[in-house]
N, CA, C and O atoms as a Tinker XYZ file with bonds, in Angstrom:
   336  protein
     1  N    -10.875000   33.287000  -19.470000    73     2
     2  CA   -10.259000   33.920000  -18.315000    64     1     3
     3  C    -10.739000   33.288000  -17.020000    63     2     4     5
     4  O     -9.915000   33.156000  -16.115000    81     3
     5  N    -12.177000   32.825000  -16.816000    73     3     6
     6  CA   -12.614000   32.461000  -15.519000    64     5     7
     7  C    -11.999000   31.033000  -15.493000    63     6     8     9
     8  O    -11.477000   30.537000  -14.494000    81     7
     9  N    -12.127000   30.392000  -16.782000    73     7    10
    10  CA   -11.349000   28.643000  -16.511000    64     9    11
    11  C    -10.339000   28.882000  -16.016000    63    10    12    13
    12  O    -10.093000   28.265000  -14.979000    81    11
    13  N     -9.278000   29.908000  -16.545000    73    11    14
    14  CA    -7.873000   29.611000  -16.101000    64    13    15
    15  C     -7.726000   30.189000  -14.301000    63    14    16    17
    16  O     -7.048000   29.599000  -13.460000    81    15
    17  N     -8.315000   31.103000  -14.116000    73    15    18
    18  CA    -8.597000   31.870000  -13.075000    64    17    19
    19  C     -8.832000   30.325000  -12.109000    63    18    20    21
    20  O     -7.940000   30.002000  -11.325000    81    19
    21  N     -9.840000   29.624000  -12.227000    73    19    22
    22  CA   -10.007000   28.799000  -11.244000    64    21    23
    23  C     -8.735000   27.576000  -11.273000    63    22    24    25
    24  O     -8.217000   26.981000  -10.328000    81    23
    25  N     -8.468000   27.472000  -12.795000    73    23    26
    26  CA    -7.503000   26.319000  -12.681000    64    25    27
    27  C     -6.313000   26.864000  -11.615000    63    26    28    29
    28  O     -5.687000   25.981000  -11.029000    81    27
    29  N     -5.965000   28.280000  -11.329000    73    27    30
    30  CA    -4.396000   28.529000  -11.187000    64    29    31
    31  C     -5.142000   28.099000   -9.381000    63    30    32    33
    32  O     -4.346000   27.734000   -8.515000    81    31
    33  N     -5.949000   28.156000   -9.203000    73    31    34
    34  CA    -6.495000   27.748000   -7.563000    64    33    35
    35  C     -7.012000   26.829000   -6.870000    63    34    36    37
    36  O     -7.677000   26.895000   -5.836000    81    35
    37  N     -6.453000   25.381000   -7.893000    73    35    38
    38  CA    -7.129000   23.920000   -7.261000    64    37    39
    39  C     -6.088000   23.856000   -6.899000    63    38    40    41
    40  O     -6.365000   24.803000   -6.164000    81    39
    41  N     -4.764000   23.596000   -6.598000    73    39    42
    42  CA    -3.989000   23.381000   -5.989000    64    41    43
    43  C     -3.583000   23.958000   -4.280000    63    42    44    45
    44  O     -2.860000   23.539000   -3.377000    81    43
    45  N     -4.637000   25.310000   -4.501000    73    43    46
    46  CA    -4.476000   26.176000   -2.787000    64    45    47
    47  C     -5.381000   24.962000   -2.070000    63    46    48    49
    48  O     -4.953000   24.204000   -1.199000    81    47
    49  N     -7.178000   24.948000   -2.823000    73    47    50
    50  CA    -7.654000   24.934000   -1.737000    64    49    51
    51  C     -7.431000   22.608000   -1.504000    63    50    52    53
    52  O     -8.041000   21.983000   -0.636000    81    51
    53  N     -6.588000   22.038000   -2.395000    73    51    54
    54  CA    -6.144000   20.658000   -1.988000    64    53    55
    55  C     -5.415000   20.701000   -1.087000    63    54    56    57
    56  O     -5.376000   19.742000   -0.317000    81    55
    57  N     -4.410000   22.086000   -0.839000    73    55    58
    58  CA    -3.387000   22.004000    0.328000    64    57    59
    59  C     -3.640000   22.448000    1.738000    63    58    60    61
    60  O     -3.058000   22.195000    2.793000    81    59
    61  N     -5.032000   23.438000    1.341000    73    59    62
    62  CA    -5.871000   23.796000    2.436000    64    61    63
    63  C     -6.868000   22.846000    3.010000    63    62    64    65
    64  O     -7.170000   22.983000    4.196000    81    63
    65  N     -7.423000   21.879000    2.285000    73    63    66
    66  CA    -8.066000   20.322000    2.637000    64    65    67
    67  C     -7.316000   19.186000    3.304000    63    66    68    69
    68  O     -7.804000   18.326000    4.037000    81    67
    69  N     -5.896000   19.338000    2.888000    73    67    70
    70  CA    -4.950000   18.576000    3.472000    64    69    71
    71  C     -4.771000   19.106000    4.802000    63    70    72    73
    72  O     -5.148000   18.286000    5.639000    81    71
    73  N     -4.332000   20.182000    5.304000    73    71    74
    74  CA    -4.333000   20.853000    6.385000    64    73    75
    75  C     -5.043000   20.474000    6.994000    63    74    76    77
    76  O     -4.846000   19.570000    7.806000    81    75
    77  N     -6.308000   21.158000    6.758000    73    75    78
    78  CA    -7.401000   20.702000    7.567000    64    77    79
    79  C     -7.739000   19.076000    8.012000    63    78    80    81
    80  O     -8.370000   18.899000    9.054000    81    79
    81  N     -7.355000   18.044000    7.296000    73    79    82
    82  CA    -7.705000   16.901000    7.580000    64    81    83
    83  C     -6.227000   16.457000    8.504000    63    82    84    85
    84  O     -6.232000   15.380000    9.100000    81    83
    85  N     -5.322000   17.121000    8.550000    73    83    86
    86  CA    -3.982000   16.872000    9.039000    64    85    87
    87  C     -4.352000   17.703000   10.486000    63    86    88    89
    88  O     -3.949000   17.057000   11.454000    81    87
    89  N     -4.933000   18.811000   10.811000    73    87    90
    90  CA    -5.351000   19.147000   12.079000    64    89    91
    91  C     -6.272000   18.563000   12.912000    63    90    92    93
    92  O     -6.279000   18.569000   14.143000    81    91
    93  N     -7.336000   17.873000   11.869000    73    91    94
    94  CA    -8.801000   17.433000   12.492000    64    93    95
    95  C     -7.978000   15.973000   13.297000    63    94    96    97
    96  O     -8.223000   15.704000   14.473000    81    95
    97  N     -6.900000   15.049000   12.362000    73    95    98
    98  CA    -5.804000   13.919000   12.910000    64    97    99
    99  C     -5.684000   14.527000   14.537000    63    98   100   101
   100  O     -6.301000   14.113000   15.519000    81    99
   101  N     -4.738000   15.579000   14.474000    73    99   102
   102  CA    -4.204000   15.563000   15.712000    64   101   103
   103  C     -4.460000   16.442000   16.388000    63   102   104   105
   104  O     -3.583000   17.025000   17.027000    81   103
   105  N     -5.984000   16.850000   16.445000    73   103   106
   106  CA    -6.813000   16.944000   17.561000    64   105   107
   107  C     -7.476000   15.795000   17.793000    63   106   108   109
   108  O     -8.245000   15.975000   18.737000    81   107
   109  N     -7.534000   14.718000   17.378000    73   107   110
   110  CA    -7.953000   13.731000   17.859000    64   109   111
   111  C     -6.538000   12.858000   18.091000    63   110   112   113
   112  O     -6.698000   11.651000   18.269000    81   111
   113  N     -5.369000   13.297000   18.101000    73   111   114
   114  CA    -3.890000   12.125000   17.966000    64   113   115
   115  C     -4.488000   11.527000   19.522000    63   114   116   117
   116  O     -4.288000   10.313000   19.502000    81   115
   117  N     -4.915000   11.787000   20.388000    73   115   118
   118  CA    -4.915000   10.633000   21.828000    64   117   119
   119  C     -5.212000    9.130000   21.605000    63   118   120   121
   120  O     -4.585000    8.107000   21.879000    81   119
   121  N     -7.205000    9.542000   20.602000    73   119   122
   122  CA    -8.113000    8.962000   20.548000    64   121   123
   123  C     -7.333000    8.015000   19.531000    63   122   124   125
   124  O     -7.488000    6.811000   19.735000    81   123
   125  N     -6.595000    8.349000   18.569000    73   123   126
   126  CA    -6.305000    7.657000   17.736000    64   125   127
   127  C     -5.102000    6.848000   18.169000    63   126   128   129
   128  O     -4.786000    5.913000   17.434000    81   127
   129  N     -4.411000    7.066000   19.221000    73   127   130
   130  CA    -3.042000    5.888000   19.131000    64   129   131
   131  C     -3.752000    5.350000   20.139000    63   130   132   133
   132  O     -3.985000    4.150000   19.998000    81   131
   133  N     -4.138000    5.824000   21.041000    73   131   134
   134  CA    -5.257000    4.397000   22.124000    64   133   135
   135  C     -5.812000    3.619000   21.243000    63   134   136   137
   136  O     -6.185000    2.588000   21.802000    81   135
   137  N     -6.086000    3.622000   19.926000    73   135   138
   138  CA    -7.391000    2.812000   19.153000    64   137   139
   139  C     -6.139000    1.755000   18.723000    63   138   140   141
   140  O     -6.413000    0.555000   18.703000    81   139
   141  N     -4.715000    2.206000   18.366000    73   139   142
   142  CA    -3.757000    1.619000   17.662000    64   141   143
   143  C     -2.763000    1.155000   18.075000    63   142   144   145
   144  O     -1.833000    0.570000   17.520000    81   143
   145  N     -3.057000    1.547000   19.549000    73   143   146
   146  CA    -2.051000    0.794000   20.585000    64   145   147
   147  C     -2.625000   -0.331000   21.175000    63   146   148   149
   148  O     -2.160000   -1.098000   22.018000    81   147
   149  N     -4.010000   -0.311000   20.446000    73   147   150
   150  CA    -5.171000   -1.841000   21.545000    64   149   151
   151  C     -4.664000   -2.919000   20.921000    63   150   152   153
   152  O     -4.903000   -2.960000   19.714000    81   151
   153  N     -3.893000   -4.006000   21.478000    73   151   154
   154  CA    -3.486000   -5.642000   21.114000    64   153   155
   155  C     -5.517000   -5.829000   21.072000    63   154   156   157
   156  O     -6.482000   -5.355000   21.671000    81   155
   157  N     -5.196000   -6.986000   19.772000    73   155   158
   158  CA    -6.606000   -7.614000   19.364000    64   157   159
   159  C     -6.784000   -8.499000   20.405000    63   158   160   161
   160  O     -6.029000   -9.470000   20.463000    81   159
   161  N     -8.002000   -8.281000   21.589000    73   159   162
   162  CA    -8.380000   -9.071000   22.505000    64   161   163
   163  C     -8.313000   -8.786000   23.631000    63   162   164   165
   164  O     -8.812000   -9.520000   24.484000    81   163
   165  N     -7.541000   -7.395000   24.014000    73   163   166
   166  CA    -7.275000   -7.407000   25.289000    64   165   167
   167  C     -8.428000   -6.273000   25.452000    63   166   168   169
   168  O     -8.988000   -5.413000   24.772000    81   167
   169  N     -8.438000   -6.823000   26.832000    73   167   170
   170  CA    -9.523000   -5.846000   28.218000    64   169   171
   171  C     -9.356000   -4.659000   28.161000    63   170   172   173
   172  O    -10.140000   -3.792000   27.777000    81   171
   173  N     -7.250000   -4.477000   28.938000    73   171   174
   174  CA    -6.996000   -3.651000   29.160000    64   173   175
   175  C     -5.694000   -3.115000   28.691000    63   174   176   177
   176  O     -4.911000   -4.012000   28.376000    81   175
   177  N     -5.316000   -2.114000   28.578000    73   175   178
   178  CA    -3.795000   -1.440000   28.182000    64   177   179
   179  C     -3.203000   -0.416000   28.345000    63   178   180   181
   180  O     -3.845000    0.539000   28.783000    81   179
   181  N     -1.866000   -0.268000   28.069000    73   179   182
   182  CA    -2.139000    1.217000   28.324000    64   181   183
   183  C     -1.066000    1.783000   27.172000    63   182   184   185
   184  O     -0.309000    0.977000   26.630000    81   183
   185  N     -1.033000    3.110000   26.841000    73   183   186
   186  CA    -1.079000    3.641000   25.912000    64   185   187
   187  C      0.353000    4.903000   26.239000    63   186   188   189
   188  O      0.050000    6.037000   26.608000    81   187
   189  N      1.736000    4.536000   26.060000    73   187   190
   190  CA     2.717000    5.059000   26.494000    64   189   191
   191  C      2.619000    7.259000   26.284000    63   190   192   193
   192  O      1.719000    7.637000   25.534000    81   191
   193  N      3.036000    7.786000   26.589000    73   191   194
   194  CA     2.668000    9.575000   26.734000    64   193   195
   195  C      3.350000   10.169000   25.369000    63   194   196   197
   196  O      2.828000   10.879000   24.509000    81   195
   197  N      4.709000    9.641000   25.447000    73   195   198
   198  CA     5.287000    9.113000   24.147000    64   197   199
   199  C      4.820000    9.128000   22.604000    63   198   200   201
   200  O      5.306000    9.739000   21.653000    81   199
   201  N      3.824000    8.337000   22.663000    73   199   202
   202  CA     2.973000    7.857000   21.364000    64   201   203
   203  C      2.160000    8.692000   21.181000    63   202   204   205
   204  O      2.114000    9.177000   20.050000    81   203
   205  N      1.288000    9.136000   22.135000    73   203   206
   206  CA     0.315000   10.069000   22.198000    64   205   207
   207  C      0.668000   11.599000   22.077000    63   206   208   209
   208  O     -0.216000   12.413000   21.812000    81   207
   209  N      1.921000   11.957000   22.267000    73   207   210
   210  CA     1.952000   13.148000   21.729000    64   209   211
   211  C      2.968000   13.231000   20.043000    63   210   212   213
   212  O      3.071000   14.123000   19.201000    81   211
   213  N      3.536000   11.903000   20.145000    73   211   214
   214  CA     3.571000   11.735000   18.722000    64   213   215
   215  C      2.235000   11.438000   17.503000    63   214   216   217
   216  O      2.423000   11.565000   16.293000    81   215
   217  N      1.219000   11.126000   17.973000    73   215   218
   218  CA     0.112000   11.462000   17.039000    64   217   219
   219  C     -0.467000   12.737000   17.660000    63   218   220   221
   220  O     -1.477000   12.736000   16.958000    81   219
   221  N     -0.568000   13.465000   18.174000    73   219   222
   222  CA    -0.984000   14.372000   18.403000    64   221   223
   223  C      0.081000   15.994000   17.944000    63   222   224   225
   224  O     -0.415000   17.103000   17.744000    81   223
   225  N      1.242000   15.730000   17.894000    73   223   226
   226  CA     2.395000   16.826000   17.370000    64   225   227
   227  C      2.256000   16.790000   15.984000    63   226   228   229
   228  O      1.907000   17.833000   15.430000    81   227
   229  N      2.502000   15.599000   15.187000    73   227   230
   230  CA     3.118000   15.291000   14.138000    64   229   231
   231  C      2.116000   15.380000   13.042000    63   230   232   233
   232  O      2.485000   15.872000   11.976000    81   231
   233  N      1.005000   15.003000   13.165000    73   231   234
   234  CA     0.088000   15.963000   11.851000    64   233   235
   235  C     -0.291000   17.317000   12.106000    63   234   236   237
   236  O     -0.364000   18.202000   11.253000    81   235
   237  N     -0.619000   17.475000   13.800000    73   235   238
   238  CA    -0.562000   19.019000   13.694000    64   237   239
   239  C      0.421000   20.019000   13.271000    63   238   240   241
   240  O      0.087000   21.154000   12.933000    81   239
   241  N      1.921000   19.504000   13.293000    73   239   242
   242  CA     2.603000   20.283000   12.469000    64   241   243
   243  C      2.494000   20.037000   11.065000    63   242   244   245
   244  O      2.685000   20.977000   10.293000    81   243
   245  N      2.219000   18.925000   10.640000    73   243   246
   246  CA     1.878000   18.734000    8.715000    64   245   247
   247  C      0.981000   19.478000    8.921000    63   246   248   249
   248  O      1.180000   20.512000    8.284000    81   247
   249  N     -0.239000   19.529000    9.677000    73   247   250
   250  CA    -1.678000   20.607000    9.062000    64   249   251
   251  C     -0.550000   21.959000    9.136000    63   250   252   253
   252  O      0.029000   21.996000    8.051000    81   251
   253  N     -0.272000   22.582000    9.653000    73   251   254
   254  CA     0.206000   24.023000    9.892000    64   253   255
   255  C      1.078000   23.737000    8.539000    63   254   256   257
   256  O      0.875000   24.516000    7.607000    81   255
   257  N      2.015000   22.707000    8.352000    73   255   258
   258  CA     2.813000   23.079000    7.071000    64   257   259
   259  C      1.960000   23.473000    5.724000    63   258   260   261
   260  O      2.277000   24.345000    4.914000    81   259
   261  N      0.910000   22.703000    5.681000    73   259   262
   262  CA    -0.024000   22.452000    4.586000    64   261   263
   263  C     -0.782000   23.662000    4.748000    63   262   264   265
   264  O     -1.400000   23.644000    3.684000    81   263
   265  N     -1.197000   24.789000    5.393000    73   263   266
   266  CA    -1.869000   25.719000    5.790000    64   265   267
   267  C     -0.863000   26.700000    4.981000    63   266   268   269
   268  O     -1.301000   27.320000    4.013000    81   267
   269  N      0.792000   26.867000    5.475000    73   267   270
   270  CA     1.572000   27.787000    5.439000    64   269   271
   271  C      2.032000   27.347000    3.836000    63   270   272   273
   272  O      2.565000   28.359000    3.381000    81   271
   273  N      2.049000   26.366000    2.886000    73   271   274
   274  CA     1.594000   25.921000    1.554000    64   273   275
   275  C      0.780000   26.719000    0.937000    63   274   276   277
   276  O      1.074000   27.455000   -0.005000    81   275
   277  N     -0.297000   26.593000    1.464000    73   275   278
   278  CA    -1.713000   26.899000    0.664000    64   277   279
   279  C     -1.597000   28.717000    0.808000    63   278   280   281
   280  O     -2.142000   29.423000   -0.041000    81   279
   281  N     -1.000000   29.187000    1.717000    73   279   282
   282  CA    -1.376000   30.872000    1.733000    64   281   283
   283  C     -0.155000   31.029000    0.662000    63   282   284   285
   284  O     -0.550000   31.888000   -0.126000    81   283
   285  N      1.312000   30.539000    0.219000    73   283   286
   286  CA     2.066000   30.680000   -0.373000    64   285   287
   287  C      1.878000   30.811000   -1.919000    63   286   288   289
   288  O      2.131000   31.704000   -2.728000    81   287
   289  N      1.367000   29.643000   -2.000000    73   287   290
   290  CA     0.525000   29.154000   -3.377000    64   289   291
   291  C     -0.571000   30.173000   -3.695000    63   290   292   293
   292  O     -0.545000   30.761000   -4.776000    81   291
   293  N     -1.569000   30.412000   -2.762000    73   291   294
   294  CA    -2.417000   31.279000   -3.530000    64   293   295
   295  C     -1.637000   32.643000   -3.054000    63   294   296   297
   296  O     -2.380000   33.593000   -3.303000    81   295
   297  N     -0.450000   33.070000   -2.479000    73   295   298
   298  CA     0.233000   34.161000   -3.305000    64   297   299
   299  C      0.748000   34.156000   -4.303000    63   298   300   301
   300  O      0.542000   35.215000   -4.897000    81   299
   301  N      1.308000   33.525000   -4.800000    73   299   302
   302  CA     1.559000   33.232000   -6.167000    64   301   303
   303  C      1.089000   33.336000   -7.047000    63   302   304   305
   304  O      1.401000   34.010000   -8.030000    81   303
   305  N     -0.219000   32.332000   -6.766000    73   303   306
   306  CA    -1.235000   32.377000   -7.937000    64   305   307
   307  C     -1.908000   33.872000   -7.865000    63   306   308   309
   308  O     -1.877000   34.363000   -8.994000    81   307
   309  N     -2.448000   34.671000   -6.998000    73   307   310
   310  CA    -3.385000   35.173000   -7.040000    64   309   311
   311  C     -1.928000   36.703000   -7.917000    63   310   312   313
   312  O     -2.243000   37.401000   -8.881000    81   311
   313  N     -0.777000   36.775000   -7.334000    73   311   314
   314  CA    -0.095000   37.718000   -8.419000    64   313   315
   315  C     -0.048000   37.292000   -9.885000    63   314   316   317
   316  O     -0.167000   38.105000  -10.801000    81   315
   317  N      0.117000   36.085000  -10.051000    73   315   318
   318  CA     0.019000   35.779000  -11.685000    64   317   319
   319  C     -0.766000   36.091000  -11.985000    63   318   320   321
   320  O     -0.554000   36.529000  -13.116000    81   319
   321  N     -2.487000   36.299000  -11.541000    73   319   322
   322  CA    -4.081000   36.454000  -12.355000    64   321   323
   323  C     -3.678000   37.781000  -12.241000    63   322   324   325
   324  O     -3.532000   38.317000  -13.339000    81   323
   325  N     -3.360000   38.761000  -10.911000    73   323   326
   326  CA    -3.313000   40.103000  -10.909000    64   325   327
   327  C     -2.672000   40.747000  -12.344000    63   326   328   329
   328  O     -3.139000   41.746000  -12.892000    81   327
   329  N     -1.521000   39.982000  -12.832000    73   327   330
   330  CA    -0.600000   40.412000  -13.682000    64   329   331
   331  C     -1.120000   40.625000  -15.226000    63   330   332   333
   332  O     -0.912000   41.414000  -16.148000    81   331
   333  N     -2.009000   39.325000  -14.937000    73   331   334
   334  CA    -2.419000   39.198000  -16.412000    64   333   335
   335  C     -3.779000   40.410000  -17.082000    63   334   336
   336  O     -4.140000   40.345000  -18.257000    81   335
């Protein structure tokens, strides 16, 4: 009962790890397209507003999807263990 119990719940907390590493992204999305907008060699650049709130939107909405995943899933799961 406890194996299956944990098996029905590796799948919440991978989608809840995903999240989280998909939020930790784009709270840092600035830091990260300045790093990926730098041409190899140059001084100086600059880094369009554009880009920067496209790394900064776009995993923060994957983390929130992957969040709103993981509470789904362990509803699911956690009524199947209830049931049994």
């Amino acid at each position: 009962m406890k194996n299956s119990f944990l098996n029905s719940f590796k799948l919440v907390v991978v989608f809840f790890c995903l999240g989280v590493l998909a939020l930790i992204l784009g709270v840092n999305g600035e830091a990260v397209a300045i790093f990926i907008s730098r041409p190899s060699g140059a001084g100086s650049w600059t880094t369009s507003e554009s880009m920067m709130n496209g790394f900064i939107y776009i995993p923060t909405a994957i983390g929130v999807f992957f969040f709103a995943l993981a509470t789904i899933v362990f509803t699911i799961s956690y009524k199947k263990v209830q049931e049994k």
